[in-house]
Structure formats: C-alpha cells, structure tokens
C-alpha positions as CSV (number, residue, x, y, z in Angstrom):
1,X,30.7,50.5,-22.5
2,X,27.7,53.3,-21.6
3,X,28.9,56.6,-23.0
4,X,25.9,59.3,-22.1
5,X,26.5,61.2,-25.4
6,X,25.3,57.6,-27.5
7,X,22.0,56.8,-27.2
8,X,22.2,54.5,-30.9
9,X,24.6,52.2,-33.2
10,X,23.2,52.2,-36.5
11,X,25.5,49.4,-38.8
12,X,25.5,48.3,-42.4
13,X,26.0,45.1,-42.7
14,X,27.6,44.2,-46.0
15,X,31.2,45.7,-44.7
16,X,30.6,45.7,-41.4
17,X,28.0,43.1,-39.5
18,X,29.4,40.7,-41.3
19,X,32.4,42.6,-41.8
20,X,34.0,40.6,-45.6
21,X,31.8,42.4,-48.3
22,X,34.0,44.7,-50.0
23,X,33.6,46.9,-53.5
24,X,35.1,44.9,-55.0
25,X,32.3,42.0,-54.7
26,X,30.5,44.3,-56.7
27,X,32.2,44.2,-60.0
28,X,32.7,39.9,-59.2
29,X,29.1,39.5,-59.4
30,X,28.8,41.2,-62.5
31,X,31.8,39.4,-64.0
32,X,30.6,36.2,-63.0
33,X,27.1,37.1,-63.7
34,X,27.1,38.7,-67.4
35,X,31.0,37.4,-68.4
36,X,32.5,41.3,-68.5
37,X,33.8,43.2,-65.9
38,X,32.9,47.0,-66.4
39,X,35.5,49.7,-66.9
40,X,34.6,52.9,-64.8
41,X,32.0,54.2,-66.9
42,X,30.0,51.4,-67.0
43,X,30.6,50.7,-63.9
44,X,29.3,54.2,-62.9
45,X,26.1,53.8,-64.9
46,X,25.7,50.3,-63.6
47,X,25.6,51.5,-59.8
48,X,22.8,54.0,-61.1
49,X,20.8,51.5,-62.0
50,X,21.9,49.1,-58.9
51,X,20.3,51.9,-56.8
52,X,17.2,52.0,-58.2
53,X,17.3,48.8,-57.8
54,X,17.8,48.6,-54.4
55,X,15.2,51.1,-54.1
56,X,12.7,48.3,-55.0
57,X,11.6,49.9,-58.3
58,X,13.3,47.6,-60.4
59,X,12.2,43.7,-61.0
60,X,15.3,41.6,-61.1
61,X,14.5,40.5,-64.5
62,X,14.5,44.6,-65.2
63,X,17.7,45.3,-63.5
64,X,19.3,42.2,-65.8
65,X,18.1,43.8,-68.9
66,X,19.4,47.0,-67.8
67,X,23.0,45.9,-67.0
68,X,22.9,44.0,-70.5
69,X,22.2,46.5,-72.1
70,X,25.2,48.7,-70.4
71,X,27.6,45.5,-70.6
72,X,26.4,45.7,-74.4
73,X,26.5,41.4,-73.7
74,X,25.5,39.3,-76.3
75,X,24.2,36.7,-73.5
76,X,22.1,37.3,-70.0
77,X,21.8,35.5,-67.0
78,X,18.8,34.1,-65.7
79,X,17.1,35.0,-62.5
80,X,17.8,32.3,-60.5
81,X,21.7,32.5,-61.9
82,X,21.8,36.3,-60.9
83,X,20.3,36.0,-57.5
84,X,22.6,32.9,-56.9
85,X,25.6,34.6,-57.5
86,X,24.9,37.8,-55.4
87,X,23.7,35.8,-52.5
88,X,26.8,33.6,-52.7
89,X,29.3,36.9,-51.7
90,X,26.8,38.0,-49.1
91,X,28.0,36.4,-46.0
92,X,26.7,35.6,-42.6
93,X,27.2,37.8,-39.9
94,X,31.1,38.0,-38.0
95,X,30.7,36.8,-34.7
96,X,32.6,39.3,-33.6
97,X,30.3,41.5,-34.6
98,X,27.1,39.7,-32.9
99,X,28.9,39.3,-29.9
100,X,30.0,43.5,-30.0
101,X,26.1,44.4,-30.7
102,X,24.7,41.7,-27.8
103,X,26.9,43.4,-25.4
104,X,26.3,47.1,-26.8
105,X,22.2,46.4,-26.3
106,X,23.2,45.0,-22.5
107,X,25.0,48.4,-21.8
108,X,21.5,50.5,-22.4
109,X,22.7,51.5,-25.9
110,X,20.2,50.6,-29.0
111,X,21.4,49.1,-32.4
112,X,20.3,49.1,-35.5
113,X,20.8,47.4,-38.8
114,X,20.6,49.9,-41.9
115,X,21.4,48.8,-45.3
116,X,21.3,48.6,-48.8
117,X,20.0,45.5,-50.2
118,X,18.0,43.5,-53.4
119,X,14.4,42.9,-52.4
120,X,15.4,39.0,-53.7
121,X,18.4,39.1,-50.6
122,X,16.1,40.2,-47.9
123,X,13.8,37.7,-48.8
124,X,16.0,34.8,-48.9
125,X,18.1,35.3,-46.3
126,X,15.9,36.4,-43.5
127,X,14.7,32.9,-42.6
128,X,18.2,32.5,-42.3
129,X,18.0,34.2,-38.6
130,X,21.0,36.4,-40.2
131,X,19.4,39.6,-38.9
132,X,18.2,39.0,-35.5
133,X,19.6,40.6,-32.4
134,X,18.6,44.1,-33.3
135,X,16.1,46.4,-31.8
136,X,15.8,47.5,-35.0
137,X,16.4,46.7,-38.9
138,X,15.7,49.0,-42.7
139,X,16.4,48.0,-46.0
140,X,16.5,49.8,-48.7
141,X,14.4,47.9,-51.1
142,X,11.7,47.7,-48.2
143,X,12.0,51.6,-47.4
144,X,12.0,52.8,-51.0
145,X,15.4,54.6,-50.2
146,X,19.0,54.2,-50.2
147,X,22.2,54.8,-47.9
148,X,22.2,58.1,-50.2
149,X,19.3,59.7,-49.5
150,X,19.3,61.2,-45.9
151,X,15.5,60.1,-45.3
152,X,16.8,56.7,-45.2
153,X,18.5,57.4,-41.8
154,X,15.8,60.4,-40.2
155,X,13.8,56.9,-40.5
156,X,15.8,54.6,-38.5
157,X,16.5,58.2,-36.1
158,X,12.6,58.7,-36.0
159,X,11.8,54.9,-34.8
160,X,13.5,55.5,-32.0
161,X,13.0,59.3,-31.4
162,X,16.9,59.9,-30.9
163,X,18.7,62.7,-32.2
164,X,21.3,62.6,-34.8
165,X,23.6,63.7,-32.1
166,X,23.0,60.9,-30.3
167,X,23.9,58.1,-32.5
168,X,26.8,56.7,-34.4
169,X,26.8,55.0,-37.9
170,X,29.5,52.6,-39.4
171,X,30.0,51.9,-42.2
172,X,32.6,51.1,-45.3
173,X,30.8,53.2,-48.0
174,X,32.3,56.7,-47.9
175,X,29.4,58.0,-50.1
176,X,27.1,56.6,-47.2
177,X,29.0,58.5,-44.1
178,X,29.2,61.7,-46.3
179,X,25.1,61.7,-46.4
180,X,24.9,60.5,-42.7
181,X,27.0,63.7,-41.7
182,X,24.8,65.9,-43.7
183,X,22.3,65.5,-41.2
184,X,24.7,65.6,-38.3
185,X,25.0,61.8,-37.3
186,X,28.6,60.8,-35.5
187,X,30.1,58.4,-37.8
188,X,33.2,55.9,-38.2
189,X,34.1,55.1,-42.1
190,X,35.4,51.6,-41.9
191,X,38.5,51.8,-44.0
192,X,39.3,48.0,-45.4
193,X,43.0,49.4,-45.9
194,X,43.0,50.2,-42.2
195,X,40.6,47.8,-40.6
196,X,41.6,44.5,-41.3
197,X,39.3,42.2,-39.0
198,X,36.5,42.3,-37.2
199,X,38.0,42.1,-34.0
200,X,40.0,45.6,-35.0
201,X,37.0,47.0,-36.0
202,X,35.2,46.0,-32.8
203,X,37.6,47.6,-31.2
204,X,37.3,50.5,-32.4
205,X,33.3,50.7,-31.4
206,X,34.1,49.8,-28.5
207,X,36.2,52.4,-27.9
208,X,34.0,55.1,-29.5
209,X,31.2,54.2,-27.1
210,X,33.3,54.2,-24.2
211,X,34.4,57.8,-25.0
C-alpha cells in the first residue's frame, strides 16, 4: 500500500469513518428535533448557525434558541432531547474503515481523523473508544474552526510537519474538499451517488495510496 508521494490520510468521519452519515441526517435531526423540516433558506441560515456552533462558540441551549427562532416553532426541545437525537444518527465506526486505517498506519503512512462536530458529541462519545486507532484526531468544536476554514487542516498538516502535497483528504462534504484544495491537499470527494459501501470506498483509498 506505500505510495512515496503520501506521507498522510486525513478522514472525516461522519461520511466516511463510519461511512452512513449523509446530508440528509441533517435536516432529520431538525425535523425530529423542533417538528419542521426547513425549506432551503432556513435551512441555509440554519447551517450558519450550525457552524458557529461547531466552532464551540455556541452553548447548546444557544444554538436551540437560535434554530427556533429560524424554524419560527412555537415549541423547543430540551437539551438532553436535542443531544439525544443527534447522537442517535452518528454512528460507530465501519469496520471496514478501521480495518483500511490499521493496515494504512502498518504500511508507514500516518492517519488522521478531522472533523466537524458538537462539543456535546465529542464528549459523549469518546469514552465510547469510537476514535482510537489514529495517530492523530481535531475537532472542530475543540480547535475553534471548521472543515471551512483552511487553518483547520494547516493544523492537522503542522502536527505532523507534512506538506499539503503529501497528504490526502476524504471526505463527502464538497464545500470541505473545495477548501482543502485551496491550500493544495490531494483529495477524494466521496460521492454517496457513486460510493455505495464502505468496502467500495475502501477500495478506492486503497487504490489511491498504491498509486
């Protein structure tokens, strides 16, 4: 699997390491959460504030109001209902995927986990073992940045003093690749029209690393 021009995997995991998060989870929570689904503009202004909130500058109890208010919801969901819900569509790792990182670490390559994620996920799903096997991991809400700002990634590059060049980042966010090209990482958009298991998409890494 050694392939001289990568020296780093970086993966999200939603869509990727554990491979079933997909958009549309996103507007499930918030219909199961607040009892609307948003058209596009709320749904738009919604994701705003889901950044910030993934930024860790938002409480949950803030981020509720927030959405309430852009719902305009008679009715709001407790904390404990909210983070129940999102944590419910967050799955475990695929193990394909831990198997594909295990044997991508043996071959000399380093992986990391990058993602966007609630401060409330991280902490309740850690002790879960979920992210372990890494040689590294960032989150957004424990970094102070998102999958869109380009810092986010120099991080994770700067950790292990590897050039942009040198890596590779997955992910199913197209917004996400877009700013990981603008500062000249390889990248592989994972597609859920196109990839339609792990085990493809495993493939495909594979592949890639092999040259």
């Amino acid at each position: 699997m050694t392939n001289q021009k990568y020296k780093l995997l970086i993966l999200d995991y939603g869509g990727v390491y554990s491979f079933d998060y997909t958009s549309a989870y996103f507007s499930k929570i918030l219909s199961d959460a607040f009892g609307k689904s948003p058209n596009e503009e709320e749904r738009r202004k919604i994701i705003e504030k889901s950044h910030t909130f993934g930024e860790g500058k938002l409480t949950t109890s803030q981020y509720i109001s927030s959405v309430t208010k852009l719902l305009e919801v008679p009715d709001f969901p407790t904390v404990e209902k909210f983070e129940g819900i999102t944590i419910s569509v967050t799955n475990p790792p695929s193990d394909t995927m831990k198997k594909l990182v295990k044997n991508v670490r043996k071959a000399g390559i380093k992986v990391s986990l990058l993602s966007d994620m609630y401060m409330f996920e991280i902490k309740k799903t850690r002790p879960t073992g979920r992210y372990k096997g890494f040689d590294y991991t960032a989150f957004s809400a424990e970094s102070g940045m998102t999958n869109r700002n380009s810092d986010f990634f120099k991080q994770t590059l700067g950790y292990f003093n590897i050039a942009a060049e040198d890596a590779l980042f997955v992910d199913d966010g197209k917004a996400n690749i877009e700013v990981a090209q603008s500062i000249g990482l390889n990248t592989l958009y994972v597609d859920k029209q196109i990839f339609n298991s792990a085990e493809q998409l495993a493939q495909r890494i594979r592949e890639i690393l092999q040259g």
